[in-house]
N, C-alpha and C positions, 0 to 999 in steps of 0.2 A: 234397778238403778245401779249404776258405776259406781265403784268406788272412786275412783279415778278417770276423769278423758281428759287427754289431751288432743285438740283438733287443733290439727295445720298450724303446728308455733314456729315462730322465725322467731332468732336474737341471735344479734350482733353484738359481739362488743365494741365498744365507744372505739372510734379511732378505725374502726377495720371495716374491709369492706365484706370480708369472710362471714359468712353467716354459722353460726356454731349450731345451731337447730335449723333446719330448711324444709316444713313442712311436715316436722314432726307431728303422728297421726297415732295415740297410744288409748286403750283403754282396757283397766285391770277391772274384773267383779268382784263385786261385794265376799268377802272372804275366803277370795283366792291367795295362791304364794306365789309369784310370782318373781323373775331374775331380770336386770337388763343388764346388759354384755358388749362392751366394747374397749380400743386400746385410749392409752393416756391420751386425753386432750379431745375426746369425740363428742364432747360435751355432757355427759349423762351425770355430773354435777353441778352443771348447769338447770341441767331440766329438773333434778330434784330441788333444786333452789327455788323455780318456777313453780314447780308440785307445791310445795310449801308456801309459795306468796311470802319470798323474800326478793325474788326476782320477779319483773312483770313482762313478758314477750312484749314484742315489736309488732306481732300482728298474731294473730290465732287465741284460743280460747283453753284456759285451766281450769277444770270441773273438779272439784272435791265433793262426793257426796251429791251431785246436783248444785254446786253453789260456782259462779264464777270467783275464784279467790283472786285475778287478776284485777276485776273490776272494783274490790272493795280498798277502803282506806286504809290507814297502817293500823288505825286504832280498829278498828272491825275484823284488818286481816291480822293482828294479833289472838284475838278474842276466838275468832272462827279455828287458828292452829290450837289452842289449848284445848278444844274442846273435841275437834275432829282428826288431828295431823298429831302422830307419833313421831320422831324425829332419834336414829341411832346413829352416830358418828363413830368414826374407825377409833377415835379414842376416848367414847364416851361422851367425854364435855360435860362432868358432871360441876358443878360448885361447889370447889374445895374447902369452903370455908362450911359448907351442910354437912350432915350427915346421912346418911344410906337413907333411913325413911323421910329424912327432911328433903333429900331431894327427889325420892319418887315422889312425893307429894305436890310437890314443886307446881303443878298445874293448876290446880287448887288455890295454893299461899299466893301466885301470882293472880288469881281470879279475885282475889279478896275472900274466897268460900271458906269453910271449915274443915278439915282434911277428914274422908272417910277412912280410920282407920282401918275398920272393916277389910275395905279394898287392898288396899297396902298388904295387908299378912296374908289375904289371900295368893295377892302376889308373890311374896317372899319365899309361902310353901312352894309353889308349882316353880319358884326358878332360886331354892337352895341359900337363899337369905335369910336365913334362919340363925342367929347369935352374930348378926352383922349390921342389926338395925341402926345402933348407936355409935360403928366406928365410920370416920373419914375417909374421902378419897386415895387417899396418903398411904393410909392402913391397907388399903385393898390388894390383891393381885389383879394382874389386867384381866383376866376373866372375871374376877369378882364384879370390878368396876363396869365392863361390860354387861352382865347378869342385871347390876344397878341402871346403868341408864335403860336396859330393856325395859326393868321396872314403872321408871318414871312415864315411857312412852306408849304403857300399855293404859297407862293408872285412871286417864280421863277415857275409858271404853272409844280410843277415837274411830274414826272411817279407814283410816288405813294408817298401818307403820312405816314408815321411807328409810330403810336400812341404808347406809353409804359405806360398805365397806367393814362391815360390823367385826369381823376376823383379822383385819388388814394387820393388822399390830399385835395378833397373838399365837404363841407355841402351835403346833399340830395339835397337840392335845387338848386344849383350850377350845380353838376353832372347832373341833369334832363335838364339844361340850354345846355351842352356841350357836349349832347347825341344830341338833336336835332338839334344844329348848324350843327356838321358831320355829319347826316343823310341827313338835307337840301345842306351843301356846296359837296356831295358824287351826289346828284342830276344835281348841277347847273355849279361843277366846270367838268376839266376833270380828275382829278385826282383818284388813287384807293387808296382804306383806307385798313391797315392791323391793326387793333387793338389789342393790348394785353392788355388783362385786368382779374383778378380776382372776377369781380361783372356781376352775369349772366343778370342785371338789364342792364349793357351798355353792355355787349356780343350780347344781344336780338337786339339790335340798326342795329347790322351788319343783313347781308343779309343771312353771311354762318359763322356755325364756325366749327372751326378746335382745336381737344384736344390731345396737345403733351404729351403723355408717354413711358418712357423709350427709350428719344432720338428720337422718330420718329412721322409721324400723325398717331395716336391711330384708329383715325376715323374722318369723317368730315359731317354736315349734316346742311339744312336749319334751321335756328332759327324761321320761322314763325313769328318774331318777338315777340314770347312770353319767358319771362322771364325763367315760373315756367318749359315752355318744356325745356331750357336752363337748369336750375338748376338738373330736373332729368336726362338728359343723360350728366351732368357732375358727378352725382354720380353713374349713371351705370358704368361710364368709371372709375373711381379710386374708386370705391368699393373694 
């Protein structure tokens, strides 16, 4: 089973007659790393909106795990993301008013469930939260903060993590911190990694990437893990 399919999605935004996905045809395996690759506006924030069952296509089909998240209600497609859908934002987007464990947990507290602490510390050692439990948002550096919502989005063991830019906002040094973490936690956890990212430096991290243009995958091919082969067939592709 897929972690991930996307079959044949189309969405328009309201008002346009431009389709922002046009037969998008994607699908990631169960505890793959994988990158998708394209310039501002190609829609691949779109499509993780879609991956998530925040957004619903126009027409084609979102498989999470086997489940269409399209077809379900907000109360269902709520429920289905906290237990299956990891979710990393360029700036975290943790809840400033929680604390570090309060809001890896956060999937849990919002479940009504009891938080397995357990899980959480296991978390902490493998990604360096360790005497950071108890401080705020506020408190963090943006790697810290990063490192934290990694946490949160590993915490319910879901089907896949949908990274959006997870470096977008940090030092070189930082980013090279939070390449390595997902390429070790893509190793040890079971989760599969879909990365969107604009830097072929953490595209190369994943195993395979995928370059959306004009609505659809362009093409898809191993990264070798080398950057600079990254950077030339992303200029092949939007030359």
């Amino acid at each position: 089973m897929n972690a991930l399919a996307a079959k044949n999605l189309i969405y328009a935004y309201r008002n346009s007659s431009a389709k922002v996905l046009d037969g998008l045809t994607l699908e990631i395996a169960e505890g793959s790393f994988e990158a998708l690759m394209g310039p501002s506006g190609c829609g691949k924030s779109t499509f993780l909106h879609i991956a998530a069952g925040l957004l619903s296509p126009q027409e084609g089909k979102m498989e999470i795990a086997g489940e269409d998240v399209g077809a379900m209600n907000d109360s269902a497609a709520a429920k289905f993301r906290r237990r299956n859908i990891g979710f990393v934002q360029q700036d975290g987007n943790l809840v400033e008013t929680l604390s570090v464990s309060e809001n890896a947990v956060l999937p849990a507290t919002l479940a009504g469930e009891r938080p397995v602490w357990t899980r959480f510390y296991t978390l902490a050692a493998k990604l360096g939260l360790w005497g950071l439990e108890e401080k705020y948002p506020a408190e963090l550096s943006g790697g810290e903060r990063q490192r934290a919502a990694i946490a949160r989005a590993l915490y319910a063991e879901p089907a896949i993590i949908l990274a959006d830019e997870p470096t977008g906002s940090l030092d070189l040094a930082n980013a090279r911190k939070i390449r390595a973490i997902l390429q070790e936690l893509n190793k040890t956890e079971k989760s599969a990694i879909l990365l969107v990212t604009h830097d072929p430096q953490m595209a190369a991290a994943a195993d395979r990437v995928h370059f959306l243009k004009d609505g659809r995958i362009a093409s898809s091919h191993p990264t070798g893990h080398d950057a600079a082969e990254v950077s030339r067939l992303y200029l092949e592709t939007y030359k």
